[in-house]
C-alpha positions in Angstrom: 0.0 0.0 0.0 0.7 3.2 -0.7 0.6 6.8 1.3 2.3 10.0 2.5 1.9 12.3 5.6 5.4 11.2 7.0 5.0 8.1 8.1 4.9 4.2 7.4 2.0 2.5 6.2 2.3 0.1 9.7 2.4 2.9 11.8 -0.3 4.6 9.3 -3.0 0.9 10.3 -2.0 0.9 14.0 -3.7 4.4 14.2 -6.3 3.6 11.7 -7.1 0.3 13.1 -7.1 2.0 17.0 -9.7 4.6 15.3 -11.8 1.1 13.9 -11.8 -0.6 17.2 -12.8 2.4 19.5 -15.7 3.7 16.9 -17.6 0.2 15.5 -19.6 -0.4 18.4 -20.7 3.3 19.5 -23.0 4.8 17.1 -20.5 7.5 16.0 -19.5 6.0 12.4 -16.4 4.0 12.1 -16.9 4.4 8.6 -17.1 7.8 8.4 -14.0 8.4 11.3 -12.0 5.9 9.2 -12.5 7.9 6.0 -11.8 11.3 7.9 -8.6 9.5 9.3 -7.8 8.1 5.9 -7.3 11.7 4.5 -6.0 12.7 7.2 -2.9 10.5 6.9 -2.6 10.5 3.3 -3.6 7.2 2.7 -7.0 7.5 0.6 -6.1 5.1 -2.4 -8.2 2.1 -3.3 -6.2 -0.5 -1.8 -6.5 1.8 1.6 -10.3 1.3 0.9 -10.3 -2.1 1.1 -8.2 -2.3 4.4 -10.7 -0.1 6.0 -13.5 -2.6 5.2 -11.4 -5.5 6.0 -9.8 -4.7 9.8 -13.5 -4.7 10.8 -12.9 -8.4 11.0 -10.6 -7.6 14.0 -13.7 -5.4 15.9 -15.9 -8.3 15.0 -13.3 -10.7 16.5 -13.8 -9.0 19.4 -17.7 -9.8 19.4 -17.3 -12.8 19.5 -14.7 -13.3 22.2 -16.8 -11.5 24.3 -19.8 -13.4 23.8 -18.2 -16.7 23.4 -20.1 -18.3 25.4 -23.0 -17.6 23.0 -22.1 -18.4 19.9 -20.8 -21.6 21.4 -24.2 -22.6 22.3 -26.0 -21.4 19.4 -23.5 -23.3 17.3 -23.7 -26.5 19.1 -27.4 -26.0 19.3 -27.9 -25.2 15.4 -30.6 -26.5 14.1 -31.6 -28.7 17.0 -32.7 -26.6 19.9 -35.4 -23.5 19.3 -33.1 -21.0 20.8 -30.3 -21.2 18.8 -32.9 -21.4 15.8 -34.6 -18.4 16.7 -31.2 -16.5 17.1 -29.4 -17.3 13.8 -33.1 -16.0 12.0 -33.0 -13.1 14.2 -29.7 -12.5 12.7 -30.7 -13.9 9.1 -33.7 -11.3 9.1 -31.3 -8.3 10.6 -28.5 -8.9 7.7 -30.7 -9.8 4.7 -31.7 -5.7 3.9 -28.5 -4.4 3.9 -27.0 -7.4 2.2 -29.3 -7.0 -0.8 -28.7 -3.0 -1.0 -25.2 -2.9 0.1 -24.4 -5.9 -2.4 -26.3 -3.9 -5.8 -24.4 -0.2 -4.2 -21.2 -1.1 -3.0 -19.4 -0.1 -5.9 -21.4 3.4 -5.9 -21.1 3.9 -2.6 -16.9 3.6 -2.7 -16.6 5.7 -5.7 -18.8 8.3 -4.8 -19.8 8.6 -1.3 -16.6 7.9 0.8 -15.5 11.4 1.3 -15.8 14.0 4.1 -18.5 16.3 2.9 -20.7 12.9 2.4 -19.5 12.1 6.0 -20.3 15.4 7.7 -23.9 15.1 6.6 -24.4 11.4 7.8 -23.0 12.3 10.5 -25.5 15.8 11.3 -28.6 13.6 10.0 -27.6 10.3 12.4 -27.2 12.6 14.9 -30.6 14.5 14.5 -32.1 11.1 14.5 -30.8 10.0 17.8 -31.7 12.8 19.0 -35.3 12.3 17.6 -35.5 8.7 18.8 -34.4 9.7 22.2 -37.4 12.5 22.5 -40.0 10.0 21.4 -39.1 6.3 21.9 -41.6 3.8 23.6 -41.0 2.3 26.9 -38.8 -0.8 26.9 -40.6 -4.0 26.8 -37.6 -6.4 25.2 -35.0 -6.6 27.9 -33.2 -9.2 26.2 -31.2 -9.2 22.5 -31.6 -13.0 22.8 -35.6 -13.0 22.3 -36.4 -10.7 20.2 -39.3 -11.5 18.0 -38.5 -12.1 14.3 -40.5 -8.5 12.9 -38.4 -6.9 15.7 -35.0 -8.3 14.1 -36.6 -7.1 10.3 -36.9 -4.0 11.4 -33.9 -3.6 12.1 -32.3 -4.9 9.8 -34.3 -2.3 7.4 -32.9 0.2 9.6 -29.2 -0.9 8.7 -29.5 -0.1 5.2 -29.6 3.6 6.0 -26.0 3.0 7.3 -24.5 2.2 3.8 -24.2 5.6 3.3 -21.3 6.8 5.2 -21.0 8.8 8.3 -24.8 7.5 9.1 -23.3 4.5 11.5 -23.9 0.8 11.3 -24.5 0.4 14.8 -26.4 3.8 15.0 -28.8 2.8 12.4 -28.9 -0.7 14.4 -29.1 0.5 17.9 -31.5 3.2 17.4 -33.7 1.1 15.4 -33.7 -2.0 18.1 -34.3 1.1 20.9 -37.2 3.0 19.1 -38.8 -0.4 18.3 -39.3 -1.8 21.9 -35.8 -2.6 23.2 -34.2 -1.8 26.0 -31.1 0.2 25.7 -28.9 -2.5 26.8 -30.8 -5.0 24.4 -30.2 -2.4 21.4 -26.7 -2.2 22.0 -26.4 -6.0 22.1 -28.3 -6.5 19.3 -26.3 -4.5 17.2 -23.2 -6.3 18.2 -24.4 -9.7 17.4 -25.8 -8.6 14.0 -22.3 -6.9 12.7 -20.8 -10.0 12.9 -22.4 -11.6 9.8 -22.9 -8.2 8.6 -19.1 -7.4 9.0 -17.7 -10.8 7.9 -19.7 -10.9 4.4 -19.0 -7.1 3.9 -15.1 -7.7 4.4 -15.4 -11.1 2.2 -16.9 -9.4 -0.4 -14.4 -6.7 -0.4 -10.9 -8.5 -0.3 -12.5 -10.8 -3.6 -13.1 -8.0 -5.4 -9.6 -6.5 -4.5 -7.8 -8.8 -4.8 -6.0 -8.0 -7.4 -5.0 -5.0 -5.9 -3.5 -6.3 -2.7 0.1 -8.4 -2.6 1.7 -10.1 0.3 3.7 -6.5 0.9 0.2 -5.7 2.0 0.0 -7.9 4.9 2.0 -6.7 7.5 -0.1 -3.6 7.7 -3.5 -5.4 7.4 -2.1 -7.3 10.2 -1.6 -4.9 12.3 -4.7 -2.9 12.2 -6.5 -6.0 12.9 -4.8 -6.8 16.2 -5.2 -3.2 17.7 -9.0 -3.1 15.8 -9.2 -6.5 18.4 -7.8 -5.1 21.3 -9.4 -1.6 21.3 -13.1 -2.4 20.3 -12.8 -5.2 23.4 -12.1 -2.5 25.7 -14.6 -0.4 24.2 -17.5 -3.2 24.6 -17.3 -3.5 28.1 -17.6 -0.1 28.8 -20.1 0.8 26.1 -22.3 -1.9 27.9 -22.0 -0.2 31.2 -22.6 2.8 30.0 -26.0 2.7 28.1 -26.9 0.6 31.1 -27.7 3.6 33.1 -27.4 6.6 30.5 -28.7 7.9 27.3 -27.7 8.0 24.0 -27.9 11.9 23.6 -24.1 12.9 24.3 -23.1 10.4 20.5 -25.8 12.9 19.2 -24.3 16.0 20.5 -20.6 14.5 19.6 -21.7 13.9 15.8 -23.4 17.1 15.3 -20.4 19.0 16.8 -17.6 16.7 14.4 -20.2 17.6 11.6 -20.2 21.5 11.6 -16.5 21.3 11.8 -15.9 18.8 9.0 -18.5 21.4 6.7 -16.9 24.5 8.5 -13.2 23.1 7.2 -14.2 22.0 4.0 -15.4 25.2 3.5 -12.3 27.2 4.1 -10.7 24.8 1.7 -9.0 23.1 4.5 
């Protein structure tokens, strides 16, 4: 890979792989920081792309270390027992809409909408709708991301679709949707987290086979690299995500978005 600002393309994936790990989960945009981050250090070109889609696998990693325990049981349980059923079609429902959309725009969305201007506005209009959700969501009656009913799970996975464009946040579009359809915060959050993992695994897939003629074994030492710190950061980040929408709303990501949005437009517009 290729890329200027001054310093190596490892050093270059350590920061953006730390800037992965500590924005997947919290509905912020990892997308949109990574782009931001991505001019920032230079390193904008395709094959720079394609490693921002594919460290995800590192965040997602840390999903499911986390909830090992889970997946263990759903997997030894597949097919067999009617919890582990009703999970995987919770997560079948969630990641179909997005799939379908993402799979017919993806290469629309790279070539056109992975810039900061596109970014500042997803990030205003996430923002507004958290703010929106916040102001008018039911009371909780699904305590539990485990037993959500299967229209519940469709819902949001229509909700993820609005993610694709960039700056909106996966797990914004995911948790907010989960919240202002019934679930508890906690719930949401959890939700969210179980569905990027087939989200994030097909989206990185898809990406590396259709770049991979653009990647070469030089390549791996920094695709290493942001993956491990991707791992270690968005574990750490879990955890205390978890505690934190526990007892506290999701309003301060809203007022964090809409402030990172004025500047991006305010910058852009001096030409900077």
């Amino acid at each position: 890979m290729t890329g200027a600002a001054g310093i190596s393309d490892v050093v270059a994936a350590a920061i953006l792989g730390l800037v992965e790990g500590i924005t997947e989960f919290i509905p912020v945009s990892s997308t949109g920081h990574l782009i931001l981050a991505g001019e920032l250090l230079s390193r904008t070109a395709e094959t720079w792309k394609t490693f921002e889609v594919v460290i995800q696998l590192g965040a997602i990693l840390a999903v499911v270390w986390m909830y090992r325990t889970l997946f263990l049981e759903v997997a030894r349980g597949m097919g067999r027992t009617p919890a582990s059923r009703k999970f995987i079609l919770n997560l079948l429902a969630g990641f179909l809409p997005a799939a379908v959309v993402g799979l017919a725009a993806r290469d629309f969305i790279k070539a056109h909408l992975f810039q900061g201007n596109t970014v500042a506005w997803g990030l205003i209009l996430g923002a507004l709708g958290i703010l929106v959700v916040e102001r008018f969501a039911p009371a909780p009656r699904i305590e539990s991301a485990e037993t959500l009913p299967l229209k519940i799970a469709f819902g949001v996975g229509l909700a993820q679709v609005l993610a694709l464009y960039p700056g909106v946040s996966r797990s914004g579009a995911t948790i907010m949707g989960a919240y202002a359809l019934g679930c508890s915060r906690r719930a949401a959050a959890e939700f969210s987290f179980f569905l990027a993992v087939p989200v994030m695994f097909a989206a990185s897939a898809l990406d590396l086979y259709k770049s991979r003629d653009l990647l070469t074994l030089s390549d791996l030492p920094a695709f290493t690299v942001g993956m491990v710190v991707s791992f270690v950061s968005a574990l750490l980040v879990l955890k205390a995500f978890i505690r934190f929408v526990s007892s506290s709303s999701f309003r301060p990501f809203a007022w964090y978005r809409l402030a990172l949005g004025a500047l991006i437009l305010f910058l852009s517009s001096r030409g900077a």
